[in-house]
Each structure stands twice: as C-alpha cells, then as structure tokens.
BAGUDO-822003 format. One record per residue (C-alpha): x, y, z; residue in three letters. Coordinates in steps of 0.2 Angstrom, whole numbers, padded with zeros to 4 digits, always signed. Each point is the difference from the previous one (the first is absolute). Layout:
<rs>
XYZALA...
</rs>
This chain:
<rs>
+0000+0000+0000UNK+0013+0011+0004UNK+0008-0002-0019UNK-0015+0002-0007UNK-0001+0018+0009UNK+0016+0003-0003UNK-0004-0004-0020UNK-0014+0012-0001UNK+0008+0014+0009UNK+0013-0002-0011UNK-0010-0001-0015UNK-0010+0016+0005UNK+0017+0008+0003UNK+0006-0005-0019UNK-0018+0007-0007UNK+0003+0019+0009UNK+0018+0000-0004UNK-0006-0008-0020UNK-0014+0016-0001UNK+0013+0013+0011UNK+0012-0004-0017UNK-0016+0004-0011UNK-0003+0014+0007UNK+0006+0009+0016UNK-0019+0010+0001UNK-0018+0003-0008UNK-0010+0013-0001UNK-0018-0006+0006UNK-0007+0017-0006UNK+0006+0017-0009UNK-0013+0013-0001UNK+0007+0017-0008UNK-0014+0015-0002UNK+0002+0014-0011UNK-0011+0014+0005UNK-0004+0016-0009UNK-0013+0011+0013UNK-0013+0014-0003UNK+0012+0013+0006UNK+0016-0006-0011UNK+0009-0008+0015UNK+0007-0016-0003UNK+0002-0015+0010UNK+0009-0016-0002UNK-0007-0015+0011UNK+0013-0016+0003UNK-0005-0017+0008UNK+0010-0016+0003UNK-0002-0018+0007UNK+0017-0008+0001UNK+0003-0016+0005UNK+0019-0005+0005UNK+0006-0016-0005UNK+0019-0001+0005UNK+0012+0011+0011UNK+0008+0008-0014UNK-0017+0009-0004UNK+0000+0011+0016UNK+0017+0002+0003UNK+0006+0005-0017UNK-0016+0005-0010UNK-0017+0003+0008UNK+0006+0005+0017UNK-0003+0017-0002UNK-0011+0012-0013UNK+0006+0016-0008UNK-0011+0012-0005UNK+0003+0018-0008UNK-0008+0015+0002UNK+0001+0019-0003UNK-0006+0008+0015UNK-0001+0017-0011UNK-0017-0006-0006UNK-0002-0019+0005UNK-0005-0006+0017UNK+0002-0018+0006UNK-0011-0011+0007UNK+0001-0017+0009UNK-0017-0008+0000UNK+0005-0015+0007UNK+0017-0010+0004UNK+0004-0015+0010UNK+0005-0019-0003UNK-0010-0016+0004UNK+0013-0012+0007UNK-0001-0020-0005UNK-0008-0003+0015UNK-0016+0013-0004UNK+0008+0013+0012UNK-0002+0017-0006UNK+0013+0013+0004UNK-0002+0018-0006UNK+0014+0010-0006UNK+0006+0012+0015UNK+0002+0021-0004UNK+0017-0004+0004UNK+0002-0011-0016UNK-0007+0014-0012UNK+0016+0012-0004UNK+0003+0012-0013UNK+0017+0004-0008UNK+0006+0007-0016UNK-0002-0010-0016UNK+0016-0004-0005UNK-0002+0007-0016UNK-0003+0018+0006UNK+0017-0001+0010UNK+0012+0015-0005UNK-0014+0008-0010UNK-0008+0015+0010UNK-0015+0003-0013UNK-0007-0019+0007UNK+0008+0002+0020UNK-0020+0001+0002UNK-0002-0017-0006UNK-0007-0012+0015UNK+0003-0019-0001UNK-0011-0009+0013UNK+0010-0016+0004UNK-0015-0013+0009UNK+0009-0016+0009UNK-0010-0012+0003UNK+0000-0009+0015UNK-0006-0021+0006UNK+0009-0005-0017UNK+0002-0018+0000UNK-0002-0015-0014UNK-0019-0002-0003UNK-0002+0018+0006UNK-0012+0013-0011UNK+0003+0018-0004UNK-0014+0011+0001UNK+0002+0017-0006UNK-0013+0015-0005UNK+0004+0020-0005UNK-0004+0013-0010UNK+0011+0015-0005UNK-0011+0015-0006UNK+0005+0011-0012UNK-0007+0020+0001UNK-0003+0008-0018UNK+0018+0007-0006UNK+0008+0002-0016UNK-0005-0014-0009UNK-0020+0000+0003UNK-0006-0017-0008UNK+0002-0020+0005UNK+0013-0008-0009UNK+0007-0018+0005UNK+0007-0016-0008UNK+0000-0017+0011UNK+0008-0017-0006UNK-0006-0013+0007UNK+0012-0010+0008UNK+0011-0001+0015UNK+0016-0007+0008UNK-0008-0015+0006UNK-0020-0010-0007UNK-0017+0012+0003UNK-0014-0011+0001UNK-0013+0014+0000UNK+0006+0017-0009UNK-0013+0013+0001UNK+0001+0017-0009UNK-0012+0013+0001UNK+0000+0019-0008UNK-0012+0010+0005UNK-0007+0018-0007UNK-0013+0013+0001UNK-0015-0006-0012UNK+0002+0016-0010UNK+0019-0002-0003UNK+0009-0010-0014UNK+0011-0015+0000UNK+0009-0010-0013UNK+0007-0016+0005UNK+0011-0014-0012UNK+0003-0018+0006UNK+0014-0009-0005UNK+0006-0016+0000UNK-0017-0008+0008UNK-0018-0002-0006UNK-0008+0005+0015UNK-0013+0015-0003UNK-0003+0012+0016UNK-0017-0005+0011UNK-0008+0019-0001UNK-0011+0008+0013UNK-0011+0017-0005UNK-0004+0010+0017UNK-0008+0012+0001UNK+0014+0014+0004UNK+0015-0014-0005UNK+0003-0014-0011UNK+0012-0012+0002UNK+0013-0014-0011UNK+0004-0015+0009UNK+0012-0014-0008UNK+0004-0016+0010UNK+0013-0012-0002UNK+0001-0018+0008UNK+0015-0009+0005UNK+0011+0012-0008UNK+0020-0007-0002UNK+0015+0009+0006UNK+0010+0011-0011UNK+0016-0007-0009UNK+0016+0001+0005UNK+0006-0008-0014UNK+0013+0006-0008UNK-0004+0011-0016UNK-0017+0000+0003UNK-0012+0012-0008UNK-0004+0016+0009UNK-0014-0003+0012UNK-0012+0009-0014UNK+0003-0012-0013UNK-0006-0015+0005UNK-0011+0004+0017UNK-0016+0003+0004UNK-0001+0022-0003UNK-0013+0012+0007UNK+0004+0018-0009UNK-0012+0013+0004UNK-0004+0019+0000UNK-0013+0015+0001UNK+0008+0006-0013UNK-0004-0006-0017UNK+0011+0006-0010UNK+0018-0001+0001UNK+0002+0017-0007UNK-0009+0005+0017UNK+0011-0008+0012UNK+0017+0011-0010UNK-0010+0014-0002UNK-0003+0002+0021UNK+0018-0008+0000UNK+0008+0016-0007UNK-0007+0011+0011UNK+0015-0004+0010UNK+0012+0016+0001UNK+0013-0010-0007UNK-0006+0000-0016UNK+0001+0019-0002UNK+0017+0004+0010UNK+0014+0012-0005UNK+0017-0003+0005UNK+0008+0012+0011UNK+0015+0009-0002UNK+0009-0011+0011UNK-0006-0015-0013UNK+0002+0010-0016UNK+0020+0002+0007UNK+0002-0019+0001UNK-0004+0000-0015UNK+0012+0012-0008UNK+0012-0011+0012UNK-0003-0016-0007UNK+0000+0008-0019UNK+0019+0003+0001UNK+0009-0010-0015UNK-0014-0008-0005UNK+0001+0000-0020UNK-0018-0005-0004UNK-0017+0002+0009UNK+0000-0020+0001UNK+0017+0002+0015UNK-0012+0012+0007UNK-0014-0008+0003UNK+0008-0015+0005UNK+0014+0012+0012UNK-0019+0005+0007UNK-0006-0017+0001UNK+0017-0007+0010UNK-0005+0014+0014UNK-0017-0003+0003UNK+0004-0020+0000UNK+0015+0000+0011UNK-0003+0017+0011UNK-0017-0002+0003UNK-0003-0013+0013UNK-0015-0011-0007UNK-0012-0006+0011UNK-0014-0013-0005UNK-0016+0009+0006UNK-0019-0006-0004UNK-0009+0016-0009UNK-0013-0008+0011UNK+0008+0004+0016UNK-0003+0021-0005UNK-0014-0004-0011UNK+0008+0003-0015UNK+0007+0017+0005UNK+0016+0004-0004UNK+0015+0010+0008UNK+0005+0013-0013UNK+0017+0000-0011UNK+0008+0012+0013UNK-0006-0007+0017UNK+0009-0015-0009UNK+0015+0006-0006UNK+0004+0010+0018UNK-0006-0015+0011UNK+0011-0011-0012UNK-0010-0013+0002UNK-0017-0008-0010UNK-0009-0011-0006UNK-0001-0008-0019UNK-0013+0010-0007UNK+0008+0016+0008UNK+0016-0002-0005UNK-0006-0001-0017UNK-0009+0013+0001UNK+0016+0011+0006UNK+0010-0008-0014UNK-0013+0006-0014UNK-0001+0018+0006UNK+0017+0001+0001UNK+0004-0008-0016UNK-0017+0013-0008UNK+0009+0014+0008UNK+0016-0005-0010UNK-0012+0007-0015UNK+0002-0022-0004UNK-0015-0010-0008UNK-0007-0010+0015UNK-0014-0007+0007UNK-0008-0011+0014UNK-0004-0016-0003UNK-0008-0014+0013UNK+0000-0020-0005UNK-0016-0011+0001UNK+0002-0018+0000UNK-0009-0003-0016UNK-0012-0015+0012UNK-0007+0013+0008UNK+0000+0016-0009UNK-0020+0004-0005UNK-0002+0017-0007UNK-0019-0003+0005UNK+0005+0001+0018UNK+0009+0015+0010UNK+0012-0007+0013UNK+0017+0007+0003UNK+0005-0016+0010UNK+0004-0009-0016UNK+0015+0011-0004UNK+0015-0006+0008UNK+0017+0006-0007UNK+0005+0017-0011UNK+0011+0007-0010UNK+0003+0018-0011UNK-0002-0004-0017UNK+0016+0010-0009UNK+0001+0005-0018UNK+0017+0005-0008UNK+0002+0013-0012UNK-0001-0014-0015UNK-0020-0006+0007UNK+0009-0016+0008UNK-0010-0005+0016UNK+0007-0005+0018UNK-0007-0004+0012UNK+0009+0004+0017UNK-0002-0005+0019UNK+0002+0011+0013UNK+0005-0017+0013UNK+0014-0004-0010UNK+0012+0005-0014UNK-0006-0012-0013UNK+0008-0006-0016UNK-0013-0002-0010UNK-0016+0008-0002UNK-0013-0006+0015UNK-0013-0005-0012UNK+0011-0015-0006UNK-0003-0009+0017UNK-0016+0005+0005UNK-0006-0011-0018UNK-0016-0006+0011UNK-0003+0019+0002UNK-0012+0012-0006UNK+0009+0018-0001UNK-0013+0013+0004UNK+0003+0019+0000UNK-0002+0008+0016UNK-0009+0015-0007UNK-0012-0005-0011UNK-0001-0020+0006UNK+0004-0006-0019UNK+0009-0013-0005UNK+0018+0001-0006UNK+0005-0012-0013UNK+0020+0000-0002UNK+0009-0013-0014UNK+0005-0017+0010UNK+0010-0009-0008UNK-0001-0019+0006UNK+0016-0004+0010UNK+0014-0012-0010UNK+0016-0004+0001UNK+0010-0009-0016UNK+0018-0005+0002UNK+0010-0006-0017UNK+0015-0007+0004UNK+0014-0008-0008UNK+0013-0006+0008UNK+0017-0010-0002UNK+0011-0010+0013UNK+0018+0002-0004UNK+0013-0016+0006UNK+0003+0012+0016UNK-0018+0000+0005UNK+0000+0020-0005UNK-0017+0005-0004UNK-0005+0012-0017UNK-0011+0006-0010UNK-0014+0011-0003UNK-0018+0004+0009UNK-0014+0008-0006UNK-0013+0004+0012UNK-0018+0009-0002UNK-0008+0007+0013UNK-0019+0009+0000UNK-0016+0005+0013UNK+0007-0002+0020UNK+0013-0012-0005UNK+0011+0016-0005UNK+0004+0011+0015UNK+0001+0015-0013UNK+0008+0015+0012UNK+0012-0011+0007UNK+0007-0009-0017UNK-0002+0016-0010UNK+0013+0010+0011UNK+0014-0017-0002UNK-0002-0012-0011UNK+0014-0012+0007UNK-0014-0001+0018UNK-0008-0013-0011UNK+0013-0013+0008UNK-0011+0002+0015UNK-0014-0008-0004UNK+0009-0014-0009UNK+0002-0016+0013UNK+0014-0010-0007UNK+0005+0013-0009UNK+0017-0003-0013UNK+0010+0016+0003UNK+0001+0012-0013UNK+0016+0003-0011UNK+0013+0013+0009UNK-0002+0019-0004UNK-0018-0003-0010UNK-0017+0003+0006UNK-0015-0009-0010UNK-0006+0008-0014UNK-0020+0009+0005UNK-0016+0007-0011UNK-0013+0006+0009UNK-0017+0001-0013UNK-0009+0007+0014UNK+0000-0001+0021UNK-0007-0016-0002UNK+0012-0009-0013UNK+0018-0003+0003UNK+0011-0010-0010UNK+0017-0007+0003UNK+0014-0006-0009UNK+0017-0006+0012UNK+0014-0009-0005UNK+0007-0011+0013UNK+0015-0008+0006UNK+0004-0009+0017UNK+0018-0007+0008UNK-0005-0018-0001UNK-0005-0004+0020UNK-0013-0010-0002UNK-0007-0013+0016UNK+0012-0016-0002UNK-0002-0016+0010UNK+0011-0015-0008UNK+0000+0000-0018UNK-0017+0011-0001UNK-0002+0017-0003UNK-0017+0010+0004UNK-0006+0014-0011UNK-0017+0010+0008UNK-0009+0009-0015UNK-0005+0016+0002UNK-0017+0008+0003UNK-0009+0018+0007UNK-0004+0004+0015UNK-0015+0008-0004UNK-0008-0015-0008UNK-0013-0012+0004UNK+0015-0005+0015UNK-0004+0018+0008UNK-0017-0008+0005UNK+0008-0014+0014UNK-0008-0015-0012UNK+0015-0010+0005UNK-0008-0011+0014UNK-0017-0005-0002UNK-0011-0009+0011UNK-0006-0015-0005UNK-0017+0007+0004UNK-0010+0015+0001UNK-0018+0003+0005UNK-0004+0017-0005UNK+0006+0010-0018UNK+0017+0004-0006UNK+0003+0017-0009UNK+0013+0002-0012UNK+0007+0013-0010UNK-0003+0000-0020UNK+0019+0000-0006UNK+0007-0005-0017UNK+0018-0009+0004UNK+0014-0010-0012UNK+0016-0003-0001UNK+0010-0009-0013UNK+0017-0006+0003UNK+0012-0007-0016UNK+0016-0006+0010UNK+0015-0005-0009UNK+0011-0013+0009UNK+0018-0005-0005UNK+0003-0016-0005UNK+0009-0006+0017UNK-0016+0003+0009UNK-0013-0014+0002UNK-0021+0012+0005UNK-0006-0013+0012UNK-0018+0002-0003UNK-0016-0007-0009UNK-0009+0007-0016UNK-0018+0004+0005UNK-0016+0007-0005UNK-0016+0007+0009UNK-0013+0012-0004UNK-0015+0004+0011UNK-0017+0010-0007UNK-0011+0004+0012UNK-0014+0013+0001UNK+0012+0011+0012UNK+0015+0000-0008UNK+0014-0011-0012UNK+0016-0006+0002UNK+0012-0009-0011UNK+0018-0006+0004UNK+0011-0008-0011UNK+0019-0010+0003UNK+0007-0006-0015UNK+0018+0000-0010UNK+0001+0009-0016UNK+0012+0001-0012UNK+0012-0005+0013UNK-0006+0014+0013UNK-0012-0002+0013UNK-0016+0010-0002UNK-0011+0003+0016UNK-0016+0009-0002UNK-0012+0005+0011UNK-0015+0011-0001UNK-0015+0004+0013UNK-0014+0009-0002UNK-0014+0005+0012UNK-0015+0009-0008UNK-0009+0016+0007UNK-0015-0001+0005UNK-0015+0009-0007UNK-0012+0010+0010UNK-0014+0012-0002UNK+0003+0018+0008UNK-0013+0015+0002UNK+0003+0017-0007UNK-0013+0014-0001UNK-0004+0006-0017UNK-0010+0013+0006UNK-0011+0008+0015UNK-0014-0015-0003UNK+0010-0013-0007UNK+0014-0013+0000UNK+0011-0010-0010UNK+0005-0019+0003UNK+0018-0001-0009UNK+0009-0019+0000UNK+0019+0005+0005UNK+0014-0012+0003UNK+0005-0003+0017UNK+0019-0005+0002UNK-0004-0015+0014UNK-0011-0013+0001UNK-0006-0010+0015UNK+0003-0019-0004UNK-0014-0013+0008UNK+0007-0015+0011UNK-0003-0011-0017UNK+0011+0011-0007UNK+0013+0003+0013UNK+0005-0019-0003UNK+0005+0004-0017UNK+0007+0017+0004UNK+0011-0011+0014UNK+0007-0013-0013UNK+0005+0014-0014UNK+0009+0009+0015UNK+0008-0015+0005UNK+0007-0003-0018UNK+0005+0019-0001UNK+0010-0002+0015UNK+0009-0015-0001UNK+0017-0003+0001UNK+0001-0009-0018UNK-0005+0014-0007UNK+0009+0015+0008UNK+0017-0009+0001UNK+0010-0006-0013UNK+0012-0016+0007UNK+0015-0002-0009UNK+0012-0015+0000UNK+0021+0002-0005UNK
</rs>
C-alpha cells in the first residue's frame, strides 16, 4: 500500500511538473474595455484571472503587475486586487504592495519626469495559486480628443476566455477591422451608448520562436477608432507645435557650424543627420504616454534628449531651415495600415525624406546614421507623409547579391583571379561603399585578399546598384592537416546568412518570415595538376511556391564549376491609398518578406541545410 502511494504521488508530481513545462501559467479570464463617455473622458478597464502553475511563474513573471500612467490627465484606479491561494484562501493585496516609481523609459528625460509607474506585488503566490486583478486608468479630454486603440489577442502564456469590449456614445462613430480571425463583434444599441464585444476561447500563447512574424501578421487583431478617416487622425495629429517650429538662432548657428567643408548639400544634410543621431540622446517614448503631444524641435534640442518622432522632427526643421528639400515621413506596417480608419497607433518608426539637388530620394533616420535609405528596410512598410497622411512610393529595388568568380590555384597554393560582384536594394550599403570602394572586403566572409596597391573597380547606376569588379591574389596559407588542404569559398555578409538561418530547429509551431532576396554565386576554380579536389559532382534544384534554389558541383573542362543560386519571392499585398475626400484605391504592391507556414518551414529548413553545408562552401583539396 505504501508503493502504491508512493506511485501515485509520484505520478501526480510528473503530471504538474509535465504541464509546469507546457506552460508556467493561464489566464482563466482577460477582460480589456475601451470606453469613450458623453463628456470625452476616456477610460480603459483591465481584468485578469491567473492561475499559477510552477514557481517560476511568480517569482520571475507574474509576481508583480506594471501599470503606466500620466497623472497629467490620467488617474488610476484599483477595483479590486488579491490572490486565492491553492487551498481557497483569499489574501488581498496590502497598500504597502502598491508603489509607484518612474517608468524606466522616462529616466534622464525631464519632459516625462511626470510619468508614474504603479508597480502591484502580489502577495500568497504559490503553485496552483490565481491572480485576480481589476483597474481602470481614466483619461480627461486633452490633445487628441477621440478613442483610438489596437489589441492583439494574445499573451505570454494560453487565455481561455479573452474578452474585448469598445464602447461609445450612440451618436459617435467608429470604424473597426479584424484581422487574422473570423470572429464578428456581438453589438449592443443603448439608448445613450452602443457597444462591440469580440470574444475569444482558449486563445494560445504568443511565439517566441525565432523569426516569427510580427504579432500583427498572423494574430488575432482588433484595430479601432472614432475617427473614420485616416486623413482625420493626421489632420488633429499636426496640430502639434512641432510641426510649425522655427529654429532659433542658437539652432540656425549649428547649422552654419556643421556646414563647414561640406562640398555638396548631400555632406550637409548628412553632417545634420550625424548630430541629431549621435547628440541627441533617444529615448523610446509611447506617443500614448502624452497623448500624442509632442515636445517642440527646441525643448528637444536644449534638453538634448527625445523621443523617435521628436528627434525627427528636429532633424527635418533643421535640415528645411538649411533651405534643403525635406520632409516628414512615418511608416505603417502595410498589415495594418487602413486609410478608412484614423489611428495614430499604427505608425511606429520615422524618417525625413531628403531630396538631392539631381531629384534622387533618401530617406534618413534621426536614431541612427544610416547607410542606406530607411525605406529599404522598412519593405513591410507603408511610408506616409506626415502632413498630408499620403502615401510615399520610393523605387525598391529587390535586394541581390551576384558574385562571378574565377579563380586559379597555383603549385604554392597562392590564390588569383578575378571577382565580379553585383549588388542592388538593402544588400548595398550605398553611403558607406560609395565614399571607399575597397570597404567592400568587409562584407565578404572568406574573403581572398585583393591584389597590393589596387582597389576594386566600382559603378554605381543609381543608390541602389553597385557593381564590382576585383582582381585578387592571396600568399597561399590555406588550412592543411596531412596531405589535405581546405579552401572556404567566399560569400556576403549581407545575404540570406545575415538572417541567422544557419541552425534550424527541427520544428516549429508558429510561421517563419523571411526576407525576399535574389542570391548566386558562381565559382570556376582552376587547380594545377599536382592537386587532387576531393569532392563529389552534384546536382539539386528545389521550386517551391516561396522561393527556388539550384546548386550545382561538377568538373568542366578540367576546372571545377560550383554554382549556386537562391531566390526568395516577395510577397504581394493589397495597400490603401485615398484618391480623393470620398474615395479609396486598393493597389497590389510587392512586399520584400513573406511569412512561410509550418508546411513550408520544412522545406525552407532542407534548402538552408544544403545552402550551408560544408560540401558546398569548402573546397578540400588533396597533394
């Protein structure tokens, strides 16, 4: 009898520790209310039910609860807080466990010093232990007088009752879009209100898969607002003071500093650029957290300090007082930008669109100095003026790398030859390689060193084309062990290697995304006759709806000939762009990723297994 206990204890114990693994919590309930009242205020309702299901959850994730508010024109409220222990005990959460501090984000920046951060600890935490959690932060009416939100549905850990609900005057507007789900809103008419309610059942946990698609993409998404029109929100939005600043003196003289021996308007703007990137200390601020009210250029430039939005917004009237064609510019992801509905939440990095004196576009960042123009990797965005909420369309030119090289071994295992390369889209780092050709070197891996005193040979079409031409020669050190010698071939940096597809998992249970990228190399190596390749001809070619690939090890007229090529399609996608007050366009655009399903992840893991093997990338040679 005493075994048999001692079995079904330790059976129960295996069975807690088996779920534990699954998942260290659930969420028994969320409710999140969105409320827009008569009188314009605002409020925000939150509920939980979380049940505990292994130590780590409360003493590393749900032991305590963070919530941020701006006490300027929010106030908090705790309904209700206080944990049911295993046994059925219930133990409140005492006033000393409710603390506010400073959001971590708002440290060193005095415009946010207001911020306040209630941190909740939660107390009689213990395996089998449930969470329960209700408050509402309330919002008086302030700059940006309308209800706009976006909720994903999804969380750290499973949901098996997710509840939202977005509530407005009867007389007032709202536009809503679903994404990724089916489910249509239950809705309620009052008399003074009416009322959206989506729920969700047994809802699973976010990925944490690497690669994953932006939550967005492939989750359950709630976008709403009272505003109907896109046009609207941007509208309101540039009633913000920073959009019709003017430099000071002080401002203009930094300007006339960092003008000296600049020889075209192009150093300039990027001499203006480096300061605002580098002198400006960034700091990554919700708009939300001001409601969408800005701090102007100057309270930005004399604070030295701001968030993304405002830097940019120093950077462009400093680059528009330099008499330089500029202007604002936000970026969308295209899965959620809806010219039908007027969110600002949507936007969520910028840039000042440049134009040099010969019309050629550029995008610049106001985070960092970039080399190449900011719309090149923001390919899943939609750029959108800041003034008049249009979209920008730039040329993108779908990134590629193509490498010719042929190459001959001499007797002393010296290396020379000749390279051509081709590089166009975000594969070419345009400011960088444009200022020194020879920089290519460093985003070749393996690269063969170049012959003495000569730097490759460039052309550049346009910003987003370069093309190479290098002749090489090495001293001959290859790897040796015994009789055998081992040559690594060369390949970018930059290519489909730069994505970390190197070492896949077996399995995945949520998408993949992948850049679209065009990628081959061709190597014609001649050997001398003392030299024996150690190595296999082979031949294998994969077309799939995502993407191709073909390699190819063979001999040729006495050389050996490696070839191998990958490409990974855009994906195309329907954006929205007004054509006038009343009316929009749908126009199909190429998108430079694509999400791959689990089916197709299996493939996608055999091509990158090929890609990266040894047999390809390594010649082995035998004296």
């Amino acid at each position: 009898m005493r075994h048999f206990i001692l079995y079904i204890a330790l059976f129960i114990l295996l069975v807690g520790y088996s779920r534990a693994a699954e998942t260290d919590a659930v969420y028994k309930k969320i409710k999140k209310e969105y409320i827009m009242n008569a009188d314009g205020s605002l409020e925000y309702k939150y509920f939980k039910e979380l049940k505990l299901l292994s130590v780590y959850s409360f003493d590393r994730l749900f032991g305590e609860t963070f919530v941020v508010y701006n006490p300027d024109f929010q106030k908090l409220v705790i309904h209700q807080a206080y944990t049911v222990m295993a046994n059925g005990r219930k133990v409140p959460v005492p006033q000393n466990a409710f603390n506010e501090v400073l959001p971590h984000d708002a440290a060193d920046y005095p415009a946010y010093n207001q911020m306040r951060e209630m941190v909740i600890t939660h107390t009689g935490l213990e395996v089998g232990a449930t969470i329960f959690l209700e408050y509402s932060i309330i919002s008086k009416p302030s700059f940006i007088k309308e209800l706009m939100g976006m909720e994903i549905v999804a969380e750290d850990v499973p949901v098996e009752d997710f509840e939202l609900t977005v509530t407005v005057p009867a007389r007032r507007g709202l536009k809503y879009a679903v994404l990724n789900t089916t489910l249509e809103p239950a809705a309620n008419q009052a008399e003074t209100t009416r009322s959206f309610t989506w729920n969700f059942k047994n809802v699973k946990a976010r990925s944490f898969e690497d690669s994953s698609p932006a939550s967005s993409q492939y989750l359950p998404t709630i976008v709403f607002s009272t505003l109907t029109k896109t046009q609207a929100a941007f509208d309101a939005f540039a009633q913000n003071k920073a959009f019709t600043y003017k430099p000071t003196e002080s401002e203009k003289a930094l300007l006339e500093k960092l003008k000296t021996d600049t020889k075209t308007n192009t150093q300039w703007a990027l001499n203006i650029q480096d300061y605002v990137a580098n002198k400006i200390n960034g700091k990554y601020i919700p708009l939300s957290w001001h409601n969408f009210e800005l701090q102007t250029p100057g309270q930005v430039f004399n604070s030295a300090a701001g968030g993304e939005l405002e830097k940019t917004m120093l950077l462009f009237h400093l680059l528009k007082s330099a008499g330089l064609n500029v202007k604002p510019v936000a970026f969308v992801p295209v899965v959620l930008w809806n010219a039908q509905i007027g969110n600002l939440n949507f936007m969520n990095q910028w840039g000042v669109l440049y134009t040099d004196e010969a019309g050629v576009p550029f995008v610049l960042s106001a985070k960092e100095t970039n080399q190449q123009s900011l719309h090149l990797k923001l390919t899943n965005q939609v750029m959108v003026d800041l003034f008049t909420a249009k979209t920008v369309e730039l040329k993108t030119t779908l990134p590629s790398i193509s490498m010719n090289s042929r190459l001959t071994v001499d007797p002393d295992n010296a290396i020379s030859g000749q390279v051509m390369l081709k590089l166009t889209g975000s594969c070419f780092d345009f400011l960088t390689l444009s200022k020194d050709s020879s920089a290519i070197q460093n985003y070749i891996v393996n690269g063969i060193p170049m012959a003495k005193d000569e730097k490759p040979q460039l052309v550049i079409p346009d910003n987003q084309v370069a093309k190479f031409e290098m002749n090489v020669k090495s001293d001959g050190k290859l790897k040796k062990q015994e009789n055998y010698y081992f040559m690594p071939l060369p390949y970018l940096r930059n290519g489909i290697v730069s994505q970390n597809f190197t070492n896949l998992p077996s399995k995945r249970d949520f998408p993949i995304t992948v850049k679209a990228i065009d990628e081959s190399y061709e190597f014609v190596i001649t050997l001398p006759k003392s030299v024996e390749w150690v190595g296999v001809e082979k031949q294998l070619d994969f077309n799939e709806s995502f993407g191709k690939m073909s390699i190819s090890v063979a001999r040729r007229d006495g050389n050996i000939v490696i070839k191998k090529s990958l490409v990974i399609f855009p994906a195309e996608i329907s954006v929205q762009t007004p054509k006038g007050p009343a009316t929009i366009d749908n126009k199909s655009t190429e998108l430079f990723q694509r999400n791959l399903t689990v089916e197709e992840y299996a493939i996608f893991r055999k091509m990158m297994i090929e890609w990266n093997s040894n047999w390809l990338n390594e010649l082995v040679l035998k004296r």
